[in-house]
NUMARKE-116658 format. One line per field, with one value per residue: y, z, x of N, C-alpha, C in turn. Coordinates in nm, 3 decimals, padded with zeros to 5 digits. Atoms other than C-alpha are relative to their C-alpha. Layout:
n.c2	(Y  ...)
n.c3	(Z  ...)
n.c1	(X  ...)
ca.c2	(Y  ...)
ca.c3	(Z  ...)
ca.c1	(X  ...)
c.c2	(Y  ...)
c.c3	(Z  ...)
c.c1	(X  ...)
END
This chain:
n.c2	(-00.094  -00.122  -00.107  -00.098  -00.147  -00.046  -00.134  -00.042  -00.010  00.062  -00.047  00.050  00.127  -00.052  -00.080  00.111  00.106  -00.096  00.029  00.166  -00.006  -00.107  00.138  00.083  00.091  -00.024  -00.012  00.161  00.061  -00.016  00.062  -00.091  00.063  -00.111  00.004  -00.105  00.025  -00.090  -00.076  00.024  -00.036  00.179  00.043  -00.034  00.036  00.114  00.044  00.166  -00.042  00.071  -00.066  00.014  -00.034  00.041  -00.030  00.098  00.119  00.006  -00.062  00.032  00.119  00.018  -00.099  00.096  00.008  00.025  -00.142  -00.086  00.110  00.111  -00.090  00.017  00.156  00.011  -00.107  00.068  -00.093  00.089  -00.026  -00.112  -00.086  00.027  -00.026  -00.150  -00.104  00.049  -00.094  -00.126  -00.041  -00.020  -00.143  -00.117  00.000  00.136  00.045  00.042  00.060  00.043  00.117  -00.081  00.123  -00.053  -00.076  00.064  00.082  -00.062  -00.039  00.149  00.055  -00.117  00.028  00.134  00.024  -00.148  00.138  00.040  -00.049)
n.c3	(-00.042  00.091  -00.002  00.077  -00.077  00.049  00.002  00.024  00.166  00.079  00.014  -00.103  00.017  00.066  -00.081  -00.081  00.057  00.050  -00.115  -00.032  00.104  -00.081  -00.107  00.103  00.046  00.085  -00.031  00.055  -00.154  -00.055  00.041  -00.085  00.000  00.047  00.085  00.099  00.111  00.079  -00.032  00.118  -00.050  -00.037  00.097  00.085  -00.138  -00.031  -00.128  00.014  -00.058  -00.063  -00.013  -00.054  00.062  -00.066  00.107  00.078  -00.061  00.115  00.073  -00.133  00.033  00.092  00.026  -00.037  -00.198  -00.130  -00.101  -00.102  -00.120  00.001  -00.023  -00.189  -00.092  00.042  -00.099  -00.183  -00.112  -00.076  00.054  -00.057  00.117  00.149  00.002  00.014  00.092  00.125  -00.010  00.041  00.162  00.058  00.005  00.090  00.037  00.079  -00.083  00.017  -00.096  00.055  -00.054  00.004  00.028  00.114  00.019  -00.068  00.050  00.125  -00.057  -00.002  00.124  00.083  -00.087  00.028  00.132  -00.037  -00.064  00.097  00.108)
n.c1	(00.102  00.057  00.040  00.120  00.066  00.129  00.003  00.075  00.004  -00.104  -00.166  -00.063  -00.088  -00.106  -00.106  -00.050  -00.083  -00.174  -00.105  -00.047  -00.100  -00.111  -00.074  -00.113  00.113  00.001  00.130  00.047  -00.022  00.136  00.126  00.113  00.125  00.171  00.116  -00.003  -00.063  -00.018  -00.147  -00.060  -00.179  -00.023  -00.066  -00.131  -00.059  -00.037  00.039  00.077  00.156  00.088  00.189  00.153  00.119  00.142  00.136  -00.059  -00.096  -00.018  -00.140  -00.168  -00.055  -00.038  -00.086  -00.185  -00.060  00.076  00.099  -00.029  00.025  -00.085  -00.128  00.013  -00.019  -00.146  -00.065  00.047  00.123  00.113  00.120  00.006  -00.048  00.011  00.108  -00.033  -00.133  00.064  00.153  -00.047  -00.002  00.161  00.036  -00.042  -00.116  -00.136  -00.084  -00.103  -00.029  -00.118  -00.121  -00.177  -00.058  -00.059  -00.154  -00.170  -00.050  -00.058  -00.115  -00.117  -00.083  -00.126  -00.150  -00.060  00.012  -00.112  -00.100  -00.059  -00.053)
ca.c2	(10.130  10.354  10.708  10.909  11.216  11.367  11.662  11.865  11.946  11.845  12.128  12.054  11.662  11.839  12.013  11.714  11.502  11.789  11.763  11.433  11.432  11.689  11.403  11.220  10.995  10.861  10.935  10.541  10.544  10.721  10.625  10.819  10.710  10.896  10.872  11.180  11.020  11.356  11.431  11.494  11.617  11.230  11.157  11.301  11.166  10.810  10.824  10.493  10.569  10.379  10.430  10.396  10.448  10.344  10.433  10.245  09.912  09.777  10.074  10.002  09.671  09.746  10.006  09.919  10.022  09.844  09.959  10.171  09.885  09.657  09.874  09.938  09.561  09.513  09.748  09.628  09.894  09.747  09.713  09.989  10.213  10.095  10.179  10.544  10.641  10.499  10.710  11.023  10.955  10.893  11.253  11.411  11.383  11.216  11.003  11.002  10.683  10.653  10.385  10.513  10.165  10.299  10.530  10.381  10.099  10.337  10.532  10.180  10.073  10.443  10.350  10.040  10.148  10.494  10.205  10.019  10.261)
ca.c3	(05.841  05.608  05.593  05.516  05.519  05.383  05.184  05.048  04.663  04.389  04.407  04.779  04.687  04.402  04.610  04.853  04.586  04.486  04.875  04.889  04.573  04.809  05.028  04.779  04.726  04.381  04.231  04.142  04.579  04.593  04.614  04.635  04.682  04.541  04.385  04.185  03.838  03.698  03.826  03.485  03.630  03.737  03.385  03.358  03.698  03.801  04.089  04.167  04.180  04.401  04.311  04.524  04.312  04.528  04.267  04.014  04.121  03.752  03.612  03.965  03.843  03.523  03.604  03.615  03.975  04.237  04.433  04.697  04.975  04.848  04.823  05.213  05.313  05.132  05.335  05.660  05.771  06.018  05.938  06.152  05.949  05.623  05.696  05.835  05.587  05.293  05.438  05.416  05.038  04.988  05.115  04.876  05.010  04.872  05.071  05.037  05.106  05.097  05.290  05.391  05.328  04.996  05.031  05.275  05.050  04.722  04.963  04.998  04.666  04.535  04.847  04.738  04.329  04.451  04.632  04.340  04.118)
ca.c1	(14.006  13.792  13.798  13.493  13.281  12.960  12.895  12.659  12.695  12.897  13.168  13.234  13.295  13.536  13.733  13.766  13.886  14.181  14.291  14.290  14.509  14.726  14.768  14.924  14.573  14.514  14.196  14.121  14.173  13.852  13.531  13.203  12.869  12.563  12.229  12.306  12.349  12.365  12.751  12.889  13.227  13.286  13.316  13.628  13.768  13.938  13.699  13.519  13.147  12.906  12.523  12.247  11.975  11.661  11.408  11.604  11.736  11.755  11.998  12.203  12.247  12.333  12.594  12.967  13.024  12.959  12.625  12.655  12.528  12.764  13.063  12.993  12.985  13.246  13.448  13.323  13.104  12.829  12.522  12.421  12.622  12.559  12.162  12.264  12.527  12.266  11.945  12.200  12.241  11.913  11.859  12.074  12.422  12.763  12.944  13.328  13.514  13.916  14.174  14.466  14.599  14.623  14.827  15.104  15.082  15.176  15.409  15.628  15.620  15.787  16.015  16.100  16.085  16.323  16.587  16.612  16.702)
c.c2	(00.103  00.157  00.044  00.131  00.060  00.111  00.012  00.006  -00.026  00.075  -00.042  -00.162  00.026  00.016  -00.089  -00.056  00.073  00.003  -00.081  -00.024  00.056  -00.081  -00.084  -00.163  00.002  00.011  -00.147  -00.023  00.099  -00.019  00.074  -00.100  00.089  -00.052  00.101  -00.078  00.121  00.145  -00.001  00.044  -00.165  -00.060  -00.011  -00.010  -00.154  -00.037  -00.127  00.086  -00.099  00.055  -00.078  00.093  -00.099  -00.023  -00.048  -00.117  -00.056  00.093  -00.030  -00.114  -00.013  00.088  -00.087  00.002  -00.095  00.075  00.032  -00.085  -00.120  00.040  -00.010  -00.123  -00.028  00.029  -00.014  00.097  -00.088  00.027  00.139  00.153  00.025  00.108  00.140  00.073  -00.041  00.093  00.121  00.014  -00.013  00.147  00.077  -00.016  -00.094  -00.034  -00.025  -00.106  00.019  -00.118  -00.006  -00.099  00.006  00.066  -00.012  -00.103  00.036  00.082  -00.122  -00.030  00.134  -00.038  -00.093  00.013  00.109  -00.094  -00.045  00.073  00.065)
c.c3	(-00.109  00.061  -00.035  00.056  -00.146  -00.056  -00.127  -00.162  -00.050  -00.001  00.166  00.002  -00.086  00.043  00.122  -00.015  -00.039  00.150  00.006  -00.089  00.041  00.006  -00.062  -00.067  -00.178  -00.034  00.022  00.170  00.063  -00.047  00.056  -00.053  00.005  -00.076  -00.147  -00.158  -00.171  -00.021  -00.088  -00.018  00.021  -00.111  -00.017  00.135  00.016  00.101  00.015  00.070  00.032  -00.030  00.134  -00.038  00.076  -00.092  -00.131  -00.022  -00.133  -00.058  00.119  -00.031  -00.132  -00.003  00.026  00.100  00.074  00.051  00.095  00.160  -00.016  00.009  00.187  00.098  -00.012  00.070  00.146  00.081  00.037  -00.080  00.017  -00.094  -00.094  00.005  00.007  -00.105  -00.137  -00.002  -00.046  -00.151  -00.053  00.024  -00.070  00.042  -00.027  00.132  -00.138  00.085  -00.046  00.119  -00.046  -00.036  -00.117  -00.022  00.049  -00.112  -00.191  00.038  00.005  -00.098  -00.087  00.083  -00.074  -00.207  00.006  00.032  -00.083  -00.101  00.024)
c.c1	(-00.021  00.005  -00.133  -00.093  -00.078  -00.016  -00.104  -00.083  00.102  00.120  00.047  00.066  00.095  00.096  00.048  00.129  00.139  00.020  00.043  00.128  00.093  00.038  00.055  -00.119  -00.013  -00.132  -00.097  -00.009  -00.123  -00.120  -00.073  -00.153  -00.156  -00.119  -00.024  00.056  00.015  00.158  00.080  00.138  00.057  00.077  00.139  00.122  00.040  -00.086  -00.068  -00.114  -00.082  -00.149  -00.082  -00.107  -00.130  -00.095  00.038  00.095  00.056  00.133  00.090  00.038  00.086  00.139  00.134  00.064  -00.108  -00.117  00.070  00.007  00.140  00.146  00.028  00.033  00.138  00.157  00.002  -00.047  -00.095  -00.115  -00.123  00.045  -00.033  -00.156  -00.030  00.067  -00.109  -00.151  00.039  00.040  -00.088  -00.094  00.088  00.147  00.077  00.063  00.147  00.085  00.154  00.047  00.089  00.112  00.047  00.107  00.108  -00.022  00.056  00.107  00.120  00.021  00.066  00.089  00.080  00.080  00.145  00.149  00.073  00.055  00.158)
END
């Protein structure tokens, strides 16, 4: 099961991603999904970025992330979902996704790496 949640401007998805990092999340274990291809903080982040660029299907193809629709399926959001959570980034906000699966499954292998030593 996915986590996620919506927000406004680029320092509020910032400040997400440094809780999440609280939580012991790595950044490579999040994923955001925007149209904004002008988030030049990103650069300098592990985050996995999802576009949905509407108005440029071409550079969404060409980019190195996953789109934004396909990321979603991927994931096993409904279709239902996908269509809502894709209109709200087409109005301007970011979607954040994580799976917590991540992180119990990086919590076990320090268990397991802590054990052996």
């Amino acid at each position: 099961m996915n986590y996620f949640e919506f927000f406004n401007t680029q320092e509020e998805v910032l400040q997400y991603f440094e809780r999440l990092k609280e939580e012991g999340y790595f950044e490579e274990d999040i994923h955001l999904i925007t149209e904004d291809t002008d988030f030049d903080a990103l650069k300098y982040t592990g985050v996995k970025v999802h576009y949905h660029l509407v108005e440029n299907q071409l550079k969404a193809f060409f980019s190195k992330e996953a789109q934004g629709e396909s990321f979603l399926r991927d994931h096993r959001f409904s279709d239902e979902d996908i269509e809502t959570y894709l209109k709200d980034v087409e109005d301007g906000q970011y979607l954040v996704v994580v799976d917590p699966e991540d992180l119990k499954r990086r919590e076990s292998q320090m268990n397991e790496r802590d054990e052996a030593e």
